[in-house]
DRENNU-334789 format. One record per residue (C-alpha): x, y, z; residue in three letters; residue number from 1. Coordinates in steps of 0.001 Angstrom, whole numbers, plus 500000, padded with zeros to 6 digits. Example, Ala and Ser with C-alpha at 12.3 -4.5 7.8 and 13.67 -1.06 7.14 Angstrom:
! DRENNU-334789
     px     py     pz fimi tiba
 512300 495500 507800  ala    1
 513670 498940 507140  ser    2
***
This chain:
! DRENNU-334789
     px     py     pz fimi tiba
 886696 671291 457425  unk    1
 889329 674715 456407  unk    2
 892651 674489 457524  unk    3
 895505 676652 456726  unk    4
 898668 677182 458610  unk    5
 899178 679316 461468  unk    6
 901733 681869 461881  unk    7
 904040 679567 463284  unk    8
 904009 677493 460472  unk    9
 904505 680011 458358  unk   10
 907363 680958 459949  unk   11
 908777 677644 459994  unk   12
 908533 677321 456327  unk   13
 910154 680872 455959  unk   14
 913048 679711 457999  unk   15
 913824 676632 456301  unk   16
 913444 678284 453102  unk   17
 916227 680322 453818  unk   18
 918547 677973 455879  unk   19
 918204 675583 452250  unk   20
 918519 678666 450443  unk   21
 921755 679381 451537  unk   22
 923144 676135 450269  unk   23
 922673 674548 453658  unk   24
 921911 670789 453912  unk   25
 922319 670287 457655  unk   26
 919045 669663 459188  unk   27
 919905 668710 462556  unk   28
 921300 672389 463221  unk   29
 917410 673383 462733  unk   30
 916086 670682 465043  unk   31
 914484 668998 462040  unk   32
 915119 665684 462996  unk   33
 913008 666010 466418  unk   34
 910200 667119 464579  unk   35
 906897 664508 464648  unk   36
 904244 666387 464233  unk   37
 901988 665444 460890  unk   38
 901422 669055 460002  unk   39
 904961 670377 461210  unk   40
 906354 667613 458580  unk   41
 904483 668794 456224  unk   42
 905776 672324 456036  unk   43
 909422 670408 456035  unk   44
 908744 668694 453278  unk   45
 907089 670876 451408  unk   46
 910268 673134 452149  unk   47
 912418 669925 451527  unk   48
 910840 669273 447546  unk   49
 910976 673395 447189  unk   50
 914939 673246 446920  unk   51
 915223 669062 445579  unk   52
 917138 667907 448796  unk   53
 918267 664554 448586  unk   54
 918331 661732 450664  unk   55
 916416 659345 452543  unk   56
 914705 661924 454307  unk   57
 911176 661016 454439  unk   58
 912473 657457 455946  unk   59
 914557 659074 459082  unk   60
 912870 661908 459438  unk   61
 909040 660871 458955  unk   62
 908851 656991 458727  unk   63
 911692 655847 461222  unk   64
 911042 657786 464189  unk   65
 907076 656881 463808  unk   66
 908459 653317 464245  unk   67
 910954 653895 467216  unk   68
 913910 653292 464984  unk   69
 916942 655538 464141  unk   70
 918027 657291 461150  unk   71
 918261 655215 458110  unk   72
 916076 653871 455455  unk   73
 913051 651379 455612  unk   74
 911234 649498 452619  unk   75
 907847 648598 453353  unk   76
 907063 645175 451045  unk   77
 905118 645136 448693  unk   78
 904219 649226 448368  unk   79
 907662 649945 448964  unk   80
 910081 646670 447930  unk   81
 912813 648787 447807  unk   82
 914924 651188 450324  unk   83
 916768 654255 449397  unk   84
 920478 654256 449972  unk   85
 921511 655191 453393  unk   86
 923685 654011 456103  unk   87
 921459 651770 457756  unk   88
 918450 649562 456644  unk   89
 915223 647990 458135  unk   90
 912710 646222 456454  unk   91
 909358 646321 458284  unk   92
 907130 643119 457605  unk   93
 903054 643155 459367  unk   94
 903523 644880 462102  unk   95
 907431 643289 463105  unk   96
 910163 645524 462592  unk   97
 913303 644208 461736  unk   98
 917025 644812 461074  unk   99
 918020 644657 457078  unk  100
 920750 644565 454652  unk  101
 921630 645499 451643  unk  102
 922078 642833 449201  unk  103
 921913 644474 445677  unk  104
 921956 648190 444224  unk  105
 919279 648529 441973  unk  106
 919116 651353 439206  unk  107
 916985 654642 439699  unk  108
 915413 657431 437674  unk  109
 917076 660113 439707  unk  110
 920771 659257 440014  unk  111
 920979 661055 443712  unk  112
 918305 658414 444920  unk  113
 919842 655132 444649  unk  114
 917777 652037 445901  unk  115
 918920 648840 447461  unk  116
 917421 645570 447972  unk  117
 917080 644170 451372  unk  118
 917524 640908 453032  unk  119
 915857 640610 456529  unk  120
 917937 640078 459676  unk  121
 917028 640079 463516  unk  122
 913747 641489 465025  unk  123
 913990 644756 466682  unk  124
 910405 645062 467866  unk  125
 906847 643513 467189  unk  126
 903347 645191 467029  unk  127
 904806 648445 465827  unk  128
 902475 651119 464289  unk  129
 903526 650061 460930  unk  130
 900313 651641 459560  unk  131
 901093 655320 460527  unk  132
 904627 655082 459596  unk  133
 903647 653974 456163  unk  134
 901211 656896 456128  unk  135
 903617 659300 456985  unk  136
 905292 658369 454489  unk  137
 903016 658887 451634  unk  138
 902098 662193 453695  unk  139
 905376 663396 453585  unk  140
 906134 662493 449658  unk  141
 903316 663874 448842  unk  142
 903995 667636 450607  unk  143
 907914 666651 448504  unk  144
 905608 666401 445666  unk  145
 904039 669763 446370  unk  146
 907737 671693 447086  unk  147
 909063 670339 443776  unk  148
 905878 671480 441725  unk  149
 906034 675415 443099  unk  150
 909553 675247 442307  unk  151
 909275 674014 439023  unk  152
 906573 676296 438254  unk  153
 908785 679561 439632  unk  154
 911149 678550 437180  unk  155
 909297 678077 434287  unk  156
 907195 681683 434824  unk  157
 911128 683325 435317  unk  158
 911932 681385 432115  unk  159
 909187 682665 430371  unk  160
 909768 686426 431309  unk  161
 913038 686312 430374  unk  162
 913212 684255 427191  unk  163
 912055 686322 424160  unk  164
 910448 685380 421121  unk  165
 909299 687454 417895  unk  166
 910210 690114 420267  unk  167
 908760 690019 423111  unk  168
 908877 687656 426299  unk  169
 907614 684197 425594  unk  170
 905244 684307 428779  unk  171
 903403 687000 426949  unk  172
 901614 684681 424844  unk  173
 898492 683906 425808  unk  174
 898810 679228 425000  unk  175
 901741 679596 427764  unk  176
 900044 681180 430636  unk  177
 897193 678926 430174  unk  178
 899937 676169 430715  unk  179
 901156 677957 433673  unk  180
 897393 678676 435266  unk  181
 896757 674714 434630  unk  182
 899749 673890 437080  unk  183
 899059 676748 439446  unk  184
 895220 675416 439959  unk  185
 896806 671988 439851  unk  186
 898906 672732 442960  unk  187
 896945 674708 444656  unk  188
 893886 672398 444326  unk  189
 896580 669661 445986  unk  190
 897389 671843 448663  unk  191
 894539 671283 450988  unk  192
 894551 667412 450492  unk  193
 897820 667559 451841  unk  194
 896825 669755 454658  unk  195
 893615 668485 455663  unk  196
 895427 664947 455415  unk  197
 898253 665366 457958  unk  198
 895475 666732 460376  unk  199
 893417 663284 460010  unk  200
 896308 661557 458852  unk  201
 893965 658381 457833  unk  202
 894580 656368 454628  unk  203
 891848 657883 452437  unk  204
 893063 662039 452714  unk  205
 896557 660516 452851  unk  206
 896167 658746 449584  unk  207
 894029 661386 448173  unk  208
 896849 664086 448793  unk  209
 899372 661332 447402  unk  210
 897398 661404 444017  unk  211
 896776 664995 443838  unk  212
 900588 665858 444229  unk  213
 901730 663065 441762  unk  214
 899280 664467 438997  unk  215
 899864 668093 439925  unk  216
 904146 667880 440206  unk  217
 904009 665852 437282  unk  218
 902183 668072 434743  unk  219
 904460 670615 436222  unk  220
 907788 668996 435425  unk  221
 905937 668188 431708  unk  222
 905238 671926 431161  unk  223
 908631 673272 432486  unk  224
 910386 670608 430328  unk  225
 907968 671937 427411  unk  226
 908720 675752 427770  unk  227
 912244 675026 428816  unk  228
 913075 673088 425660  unk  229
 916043 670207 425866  unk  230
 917969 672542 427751  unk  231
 915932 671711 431178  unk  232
 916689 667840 431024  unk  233
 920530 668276 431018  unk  234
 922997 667924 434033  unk  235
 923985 671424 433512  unk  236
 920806 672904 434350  unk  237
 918727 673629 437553  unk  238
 915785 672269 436170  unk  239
 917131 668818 435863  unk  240
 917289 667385 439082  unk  241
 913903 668491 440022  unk  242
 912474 666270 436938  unk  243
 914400 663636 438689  unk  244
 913146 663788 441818  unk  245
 909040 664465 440633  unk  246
 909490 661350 438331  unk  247
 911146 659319 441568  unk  248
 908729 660322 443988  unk  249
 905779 659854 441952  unk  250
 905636 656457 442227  unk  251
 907609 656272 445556  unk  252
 905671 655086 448606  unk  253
 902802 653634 446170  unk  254
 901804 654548 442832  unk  255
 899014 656698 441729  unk  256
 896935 653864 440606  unk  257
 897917 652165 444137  unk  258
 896203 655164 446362  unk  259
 893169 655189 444030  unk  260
 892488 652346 444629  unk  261
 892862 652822 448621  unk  262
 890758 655775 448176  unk  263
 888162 653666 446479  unk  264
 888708 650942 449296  unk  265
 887857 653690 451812  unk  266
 884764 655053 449776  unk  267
***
């Protein structure tokens, strides 16, 4: 099967590009937040990782509405244990849905992600489709996965054009753009897992995208952190909070080692 977005997607992604570009964080002004569509999410969230917005945006905008719930933030025991700060909690356990609340902050890689522990209240509904919700989940992280990685790449290559060494630019040596290639093919061999899994949207492509992104983000945060130098991990610059967020998400909404072993489990 080839997939590759249409012209509308495109557009989409060009649009939200822009509106985030801008410094904008308001997603409801784009109609985000009535988006449902697998593949439509996608292109958000790739769009979402390309510019490190925070919040628990793959729980109200992905997860939540899949369940019939509001905005908020959802853990999913024992793949997710935890929920991401937010104004409003729900803890889904089987396939019963129920109210939650916060009982304890709990400490985070990424300082803009904070995670709570819940304690279940009432039940808002039973028999919910607490399957595709969690997959939409992992669908979504994993196209967040995908944003961050091109954007940490861009800024590496513009780092490496512009810093100079024995007197020329530094991405002029040949060790460095083999680094670069390695996380371009990384991405780009993720890219079509993460397509050709919100089409099926079934837990083998979804956790086959989720593994792909993790491994392809992450050796892009390693090598931007590498040809950045120290500089990169500090507050002060850009690069920073996009380290965060790849080392967060990772492991949010199940491990690597977690989806290979669904994939296997599918096989």
């Amino acid at each position: 099967m080839m997939f590759t977005l249409s012209a509308e997607h495109t557009d989409l992604g060009k649009v939200l590009h822009d509106f985030l570009r801008s410094g904008r964080r308001d997603l409801a002004a784009l109609g985000v937040d009535e988006v449902t569509d697998p593949v439509d999410l996608v292109v958000v969230f790739e769009e979402i990782g390309h510019h490190a917005v925070d919040g628990p945006l793959i729980e109200s905008l992905a997860v939540l509405p899949a369940l019939g719930a509001g905005a908020g933030s959802v853990a999913f025991p024992p793949e997710v244990p935890h929920a991401v700060e937010a104004d409003r909690y729900f803890l889904v356990e089987g396939d019963t849905l129920r109210e939650a609340s916060p009982v304890a902050e709990l400490s985070s890689v990424d300082p803009t992600r904070s995670l709570v522990e819940l304690a279940a209240g009432p039940v808002i509904a039973t028999g919910v489709p607490a399957q595709r919700a969690f997959d939409l989940g992992v669908l979504t992280c994993s196209a967040q996965l995908l944003g961050l990685g091109r954007a940490m790449l861009e800024m590496t290559t513009e780092h490496a054009r512009a810093r100079t060494q024995f007197g020329k630019p530094i991405g002029q040596f040949q060790a460095l753009k083999h680094h670069l290639a390695n996380v371009l093919i990384g991405l780009e061999m993720a890219r079509p897992l993460v397509y050709g899994a919100a089409v099926t949207l079934n837990t083998r492509d979804v956790s086959a995208a989720k593994v792909a992104t993790s491994d392809a983000a992450w050796n892009a945060a390693r090598t931007a952190l590498q040809v950045h130098g120290a500089i990169g991990y500090t507050a002060e610059h850009a690069l920073g909070r996009f380290l965060l967020q790849a080392r967060a998400l990772r492991t949010a909404w199940g491990s690597p080692s977690t989806h290979r072993a669904r994939v296997l489990e599918a096989l």
